[in-house]
GULUMLO-224116 format. One record per residue (C-alpha): x, y, z; residue in three letters. Coordinates in steps of 0.02 Angstrom, whole numbers, padded with zeros to 5 digits, always signed. Layout:
BEGIN
XYZALA
...
***
This chain:
BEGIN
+05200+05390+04673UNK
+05174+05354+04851UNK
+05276+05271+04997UNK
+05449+05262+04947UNK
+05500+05413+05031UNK
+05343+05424+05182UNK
+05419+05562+05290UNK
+05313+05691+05376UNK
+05368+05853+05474UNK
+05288+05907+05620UNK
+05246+06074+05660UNK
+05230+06125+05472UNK
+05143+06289+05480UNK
+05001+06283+05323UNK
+04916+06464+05284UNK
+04761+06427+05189UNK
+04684+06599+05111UNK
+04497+06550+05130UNK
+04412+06368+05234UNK
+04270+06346+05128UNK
+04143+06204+05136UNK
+04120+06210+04928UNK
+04166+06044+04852UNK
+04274+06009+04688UNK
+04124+06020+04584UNK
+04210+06029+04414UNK
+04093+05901+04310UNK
+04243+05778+04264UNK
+04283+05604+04271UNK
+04111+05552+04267UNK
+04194+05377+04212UNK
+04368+05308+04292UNK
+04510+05393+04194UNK
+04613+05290+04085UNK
+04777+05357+04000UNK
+04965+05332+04045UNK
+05096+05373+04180UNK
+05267+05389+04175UNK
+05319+05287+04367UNK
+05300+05115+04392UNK
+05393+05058+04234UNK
+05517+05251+04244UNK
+05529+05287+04394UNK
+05649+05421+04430UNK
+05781+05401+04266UNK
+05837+05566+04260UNK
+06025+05479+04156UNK
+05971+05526+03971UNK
+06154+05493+03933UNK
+06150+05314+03991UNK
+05976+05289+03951UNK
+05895+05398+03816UNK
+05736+05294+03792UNK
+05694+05290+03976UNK
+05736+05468+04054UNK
+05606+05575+04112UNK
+05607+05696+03970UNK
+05508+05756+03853UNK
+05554+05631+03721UNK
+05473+05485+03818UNK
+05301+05593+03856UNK
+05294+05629+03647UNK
+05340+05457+03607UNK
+05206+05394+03714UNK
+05081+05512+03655UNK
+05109+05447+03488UNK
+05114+05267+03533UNK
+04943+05279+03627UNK
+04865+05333+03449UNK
+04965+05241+03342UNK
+04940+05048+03412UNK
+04783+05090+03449UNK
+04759+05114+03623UNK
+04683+05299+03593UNK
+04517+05216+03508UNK
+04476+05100+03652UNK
+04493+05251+03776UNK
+04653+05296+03840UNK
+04674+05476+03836UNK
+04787+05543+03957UNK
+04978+05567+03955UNK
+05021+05605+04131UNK
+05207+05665+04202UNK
+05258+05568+04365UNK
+05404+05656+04491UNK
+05572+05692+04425UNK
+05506+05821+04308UNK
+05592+05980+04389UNK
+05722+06079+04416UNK
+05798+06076+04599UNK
+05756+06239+04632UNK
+05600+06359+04583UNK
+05638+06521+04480UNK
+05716+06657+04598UNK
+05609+06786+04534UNK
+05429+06713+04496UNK
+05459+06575+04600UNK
+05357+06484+04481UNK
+05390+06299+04467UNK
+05533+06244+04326UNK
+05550+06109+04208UNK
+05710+06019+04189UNK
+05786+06124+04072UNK
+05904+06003+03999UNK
+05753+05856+03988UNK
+05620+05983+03929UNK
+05708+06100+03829UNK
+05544+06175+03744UNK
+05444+06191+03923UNK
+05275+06109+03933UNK
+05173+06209+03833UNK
+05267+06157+03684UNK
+05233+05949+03746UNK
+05056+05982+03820UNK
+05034+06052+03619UNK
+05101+05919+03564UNK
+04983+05794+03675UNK
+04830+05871+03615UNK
+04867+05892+03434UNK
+04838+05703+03489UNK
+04662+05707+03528UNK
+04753+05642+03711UNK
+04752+05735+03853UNK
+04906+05801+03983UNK
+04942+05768+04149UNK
+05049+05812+04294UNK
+05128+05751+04456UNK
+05140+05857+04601UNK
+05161+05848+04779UNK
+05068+05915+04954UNK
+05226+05944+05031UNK
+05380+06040+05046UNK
+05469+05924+04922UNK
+05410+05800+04803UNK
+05434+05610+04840UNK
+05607+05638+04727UNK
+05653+05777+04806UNK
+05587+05921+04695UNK
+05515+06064+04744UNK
+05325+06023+04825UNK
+05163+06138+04815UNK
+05185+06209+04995UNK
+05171+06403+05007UNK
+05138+06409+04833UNK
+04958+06339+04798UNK
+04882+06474+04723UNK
+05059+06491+04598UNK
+05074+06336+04562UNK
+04865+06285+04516UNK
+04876+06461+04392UNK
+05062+06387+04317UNK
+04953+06208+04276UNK
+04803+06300+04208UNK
+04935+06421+04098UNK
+05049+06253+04043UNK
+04856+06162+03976UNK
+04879+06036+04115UNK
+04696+05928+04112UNK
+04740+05802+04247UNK
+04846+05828+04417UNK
+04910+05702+04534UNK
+04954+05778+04703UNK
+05060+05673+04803UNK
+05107+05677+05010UNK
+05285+05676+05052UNK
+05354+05790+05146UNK
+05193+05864+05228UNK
+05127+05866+05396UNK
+04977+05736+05397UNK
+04857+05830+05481UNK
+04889+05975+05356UNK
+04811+05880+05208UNK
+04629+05884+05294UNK
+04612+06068+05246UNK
+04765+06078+05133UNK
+04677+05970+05000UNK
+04513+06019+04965UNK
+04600+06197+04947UNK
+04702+06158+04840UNK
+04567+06067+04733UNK
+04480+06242+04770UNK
+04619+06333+04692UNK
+04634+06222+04529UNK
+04426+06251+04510UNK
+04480+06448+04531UNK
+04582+06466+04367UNK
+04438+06395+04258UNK
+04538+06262+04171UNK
+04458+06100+04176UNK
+04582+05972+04270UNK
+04537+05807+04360UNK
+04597+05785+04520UNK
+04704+05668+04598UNK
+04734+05674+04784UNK
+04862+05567+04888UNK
+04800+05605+05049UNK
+04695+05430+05106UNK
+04834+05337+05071UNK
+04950+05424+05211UNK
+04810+05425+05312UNK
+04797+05227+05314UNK
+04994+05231+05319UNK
+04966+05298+05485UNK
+04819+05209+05537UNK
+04688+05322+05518UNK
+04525+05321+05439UNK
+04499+05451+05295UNK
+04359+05542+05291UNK
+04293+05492+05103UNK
+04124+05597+05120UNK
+04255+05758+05109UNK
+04366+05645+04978UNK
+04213+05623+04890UNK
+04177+05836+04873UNK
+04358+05876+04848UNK
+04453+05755+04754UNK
+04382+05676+04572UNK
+04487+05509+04615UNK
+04615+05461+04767UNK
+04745+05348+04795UNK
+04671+05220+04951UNK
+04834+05136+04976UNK
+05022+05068+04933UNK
+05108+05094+04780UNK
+05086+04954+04667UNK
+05244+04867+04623UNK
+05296+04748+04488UNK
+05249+04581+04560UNK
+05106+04467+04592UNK
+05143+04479+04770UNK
+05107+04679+04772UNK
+04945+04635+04663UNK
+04865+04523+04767UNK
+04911+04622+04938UNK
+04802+04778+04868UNK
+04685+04666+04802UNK
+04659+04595+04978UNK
+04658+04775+05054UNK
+04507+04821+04950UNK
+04431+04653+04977UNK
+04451+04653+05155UNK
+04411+04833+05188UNK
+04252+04855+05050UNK
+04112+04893+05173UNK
+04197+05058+05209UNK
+04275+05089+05036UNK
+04149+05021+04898UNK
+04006+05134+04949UNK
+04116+05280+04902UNK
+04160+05251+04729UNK
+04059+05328+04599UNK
+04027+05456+04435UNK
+04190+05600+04476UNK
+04246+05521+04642UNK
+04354+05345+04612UNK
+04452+05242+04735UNK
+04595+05212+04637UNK
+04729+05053+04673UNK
+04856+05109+04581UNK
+04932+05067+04411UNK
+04914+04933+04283UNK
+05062+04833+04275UNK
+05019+04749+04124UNK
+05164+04751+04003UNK
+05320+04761+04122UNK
+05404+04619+04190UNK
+05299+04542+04348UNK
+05156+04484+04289UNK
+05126+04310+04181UNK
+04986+04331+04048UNK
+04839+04247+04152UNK
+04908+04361+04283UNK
+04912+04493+04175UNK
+04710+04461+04134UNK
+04685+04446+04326UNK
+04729+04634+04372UNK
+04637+04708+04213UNK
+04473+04595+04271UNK
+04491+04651+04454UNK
+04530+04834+04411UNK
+04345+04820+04276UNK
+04257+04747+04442UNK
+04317+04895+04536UNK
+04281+05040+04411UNK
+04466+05084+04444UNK
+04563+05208+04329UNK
+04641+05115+04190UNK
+04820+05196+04202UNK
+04947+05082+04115UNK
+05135+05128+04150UNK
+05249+05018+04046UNK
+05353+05044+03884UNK
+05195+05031+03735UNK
+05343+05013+03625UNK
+05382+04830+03689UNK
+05219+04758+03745UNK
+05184+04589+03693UNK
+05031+04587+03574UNK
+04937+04444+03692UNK
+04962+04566+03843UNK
+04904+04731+03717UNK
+04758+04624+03682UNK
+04719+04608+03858UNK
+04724+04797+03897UNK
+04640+04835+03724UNK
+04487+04703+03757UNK
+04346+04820+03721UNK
+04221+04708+03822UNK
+04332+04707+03978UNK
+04359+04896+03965UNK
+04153+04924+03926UNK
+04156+04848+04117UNK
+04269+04967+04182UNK
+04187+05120+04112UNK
+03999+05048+04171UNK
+03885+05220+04154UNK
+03817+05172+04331UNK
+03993+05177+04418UNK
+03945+05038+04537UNK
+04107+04959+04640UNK
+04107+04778+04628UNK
+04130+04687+04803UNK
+04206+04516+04835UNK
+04057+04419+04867UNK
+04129+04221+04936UNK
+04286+04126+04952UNK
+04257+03959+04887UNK
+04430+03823+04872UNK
+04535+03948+04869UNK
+04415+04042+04695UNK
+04374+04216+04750UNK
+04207+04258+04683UNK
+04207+04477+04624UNK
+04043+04539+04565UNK
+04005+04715+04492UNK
+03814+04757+04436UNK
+03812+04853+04259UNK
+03714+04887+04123UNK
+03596+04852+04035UNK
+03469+04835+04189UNK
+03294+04762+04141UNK
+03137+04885+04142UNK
+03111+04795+04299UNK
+03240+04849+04388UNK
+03369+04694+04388UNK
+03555+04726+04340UNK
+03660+04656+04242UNK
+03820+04586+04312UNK
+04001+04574+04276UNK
+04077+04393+04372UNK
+04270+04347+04392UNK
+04331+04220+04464UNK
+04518+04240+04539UNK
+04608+04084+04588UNK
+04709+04103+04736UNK
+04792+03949+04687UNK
+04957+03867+04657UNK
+04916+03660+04627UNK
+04970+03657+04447UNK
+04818+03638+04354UNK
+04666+03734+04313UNK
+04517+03706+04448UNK
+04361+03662+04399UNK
+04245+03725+04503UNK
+04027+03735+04530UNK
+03916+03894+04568UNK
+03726+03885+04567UNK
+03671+04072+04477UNK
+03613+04099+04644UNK
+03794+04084+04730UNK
+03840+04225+04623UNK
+03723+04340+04702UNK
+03640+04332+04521UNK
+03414+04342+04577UNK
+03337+04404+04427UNK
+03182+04278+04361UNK
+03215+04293+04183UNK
+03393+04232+04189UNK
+03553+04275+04115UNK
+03632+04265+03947UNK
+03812+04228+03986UNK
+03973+04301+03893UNK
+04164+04264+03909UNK
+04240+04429+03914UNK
+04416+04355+03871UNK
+04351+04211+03760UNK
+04240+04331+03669UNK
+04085+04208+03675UNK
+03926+04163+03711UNK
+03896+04019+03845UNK
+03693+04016+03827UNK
+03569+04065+03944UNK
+03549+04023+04137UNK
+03418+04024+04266UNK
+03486+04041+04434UNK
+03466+03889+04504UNK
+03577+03803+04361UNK
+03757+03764+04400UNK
+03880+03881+04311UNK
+04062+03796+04288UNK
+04213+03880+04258UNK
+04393+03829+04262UNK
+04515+03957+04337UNK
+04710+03930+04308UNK
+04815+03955+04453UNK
+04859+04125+04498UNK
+04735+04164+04344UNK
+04568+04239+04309UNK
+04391+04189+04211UNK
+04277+04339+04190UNK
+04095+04340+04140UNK
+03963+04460+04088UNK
+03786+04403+04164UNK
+03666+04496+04072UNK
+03478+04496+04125UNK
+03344+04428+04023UNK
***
């Protein structure tokens, strides 16, 4: 979570142990991580009374463990269960001051939950925050670092998502990386999630993604994502508009990171649906769906299931894709990938995203060439959605597609 509570206090006093230039070298997330959170489709229920499938409790995090393997979203990748905010108690214990799960919503603690994750073959995550408080309101990570990275490694935490609220902005440059420091110190493997770029832009500055890039193993760039085609497109067109300084950065264990899927909830039609997954493959985002598994529709499961599109996503080169031309309103995203010719010439992953609202599909022409596609040999062409072959093009042929409004068509161009 990120911007629903955006409040900063000046003259926060941060005591950092050791300034070290070592970077979060901890080997993970070599690929964009795909799994599950808890907030865009929970929130902050806390009500188990009122609404006992929804609360933040334990019950919903063992549910959705077992959903993930059981309709089959484990096989095609997804592997982490992560906790958003409203997990806590109020207060921290009086005598450890150790950080407390809501007693009443995690009765068994989160050992007995992260077991219960990884008898799974899944993987457990957790939300924090850089901050005196959490977004929510719970106790934050300030003055307890080194505590509260040795309480993660002890609960079997493998993923945590530090958030910003409540934190002095210019406290995150060093508070950050030392707390990504501190989680490398306890020897327990857990990707890193940092919040901190996404203030910075808040407040008009420019992070610094070389030090993102050491520190942090993915970061949220901007807004929270909410459950609308609206909010889609607006963080669509921040990455698309701000790429030359963004793109370059994303790679193998460093990831920009836009945010949630939405598919599943209740914003998003089917062809938009197939829009964000295709953007979020071109972008080598994390795949982190946050809806109810136990009431997606199958046509929208088959969308976030589509082996092909997700094979896109989780490219071994970890390229960013870039939005190459505007053409009629078709936006034109292009991502090289495997397999690349002995010769050097990528393979390339195309979608087209119609920014369009006239009521029918538009047909529109590319020459290869348009598509920033060069290699001599030519391409054989795939629908990724469709699921077929189209033939083979040279790039000066003309390449139609047909985009439906507010929809998506999505090609792999692989060279010859």
């Amino acid at each position: 979570m990120y911007g629903t509570r955006r409040i900063f206090l000046g003259g926060l006093c941060l005591l950092l142990l050791l300034q070290v230039a070592v970077g979060l070298d901890n080997g993970l997330a070599l690929k964009p991580p795909m799994g599950w959170m808890s907030w865009e489709r929970f929130r902050c229920i806390t009500d188990c009374k009122l609404y006992p499938d929804e609360c933040i409790s334990e019950n919903l995090f063992r549910r959705h463990a077992d959903l993930l393997v059981s309709e089959g979203y484990a096989d095609v990748g997804y592997e982490y269960v992560i906790i958003d905010d409203c997990w806590l108690e109020k207060d921290r214990d009086n005598r450890t001051q150790k950080l407390v799960p809501d007693r009443k919503r995690f009765p068994n603690g989160l050992n007995t939950l992260a077991d219960h994750i990884h008898d799974k073959g899944l993987k457990f995550g957790l939300y924090q925050d850089f901050g005196t408080n959490t977004c929510a309101g719970y106790p934050g990570v300030i003055k307890h670092m080194q505590l509260d990275a040795q309480t993660f490694a002890d609960w079997d935490v493998d993923y945590v998502k530090l958030d910003g609220c409540y934190a002095n902005l210019t406290d995150m440059v060093e508070g950050y990386p030392e707390f990504g420091r501190l989680l490398n110190e306890t020897g327990r493997p857990m990707v890193y999630s940092c919040s901190w770029p996404a203030y910075q832009e808040d407040a008009g500055e420019i992070p610094d993604y070389e030090s993102l890039k050491k520190h942090c193993n993915l970061w949220r760039n901007w807004d929270d994502i909410e459950d609308s085609l609206e909010s889609l497109m607006q963080i669509i067109d921040y990455f698309g508009k701000n790429q030359d300084r963004i793109q370059p950065h994303g790679g193998p264990g460093h990831w920009n990171d836009p945010d949630m899927l939405l598919l599943g909830n209740y914003g998003l039609s089917y062809d938009q649906s197939k829009l964000q997954m295709a953007i979020w493959a071109i972008m080598a985002a994390p795949l982190i769906m946050s809806n109810d598994l136990a009431a997606v529709r199958p046509e929208i499961k088959a969308i976030l299931q589509n082996r092909a599109v997700i094979a896109v996503d989780q490219d071994e080169l970890g390229i960013q894709g870039r939005r190459i031309l505007t053409r009629n309103l078709i936006e034109v995203w292009q991502r090289p990938i495997t397999p690349v010719t002995k010769s050097g010439q990528h393979s390339y992953a195309v979608a087209f995203v119609s920014r369009r609202d006239d009521g029918a599909p538009y047909r529109i022409p590319f020459t290869v060439k348009d598509l920033g596609l060069n290699n001599p040999n030519g391409y054989q062409v795939q629908d990724l959605y469709a699921n077929r072959k189209l033939g083979v093009y040279q790039t000066d042929a003309q390449f139609f597609t047909r985009v439906n409004p507010n929809g998506v068509t999505f090609y792999k161009f692989t060279a010859l």
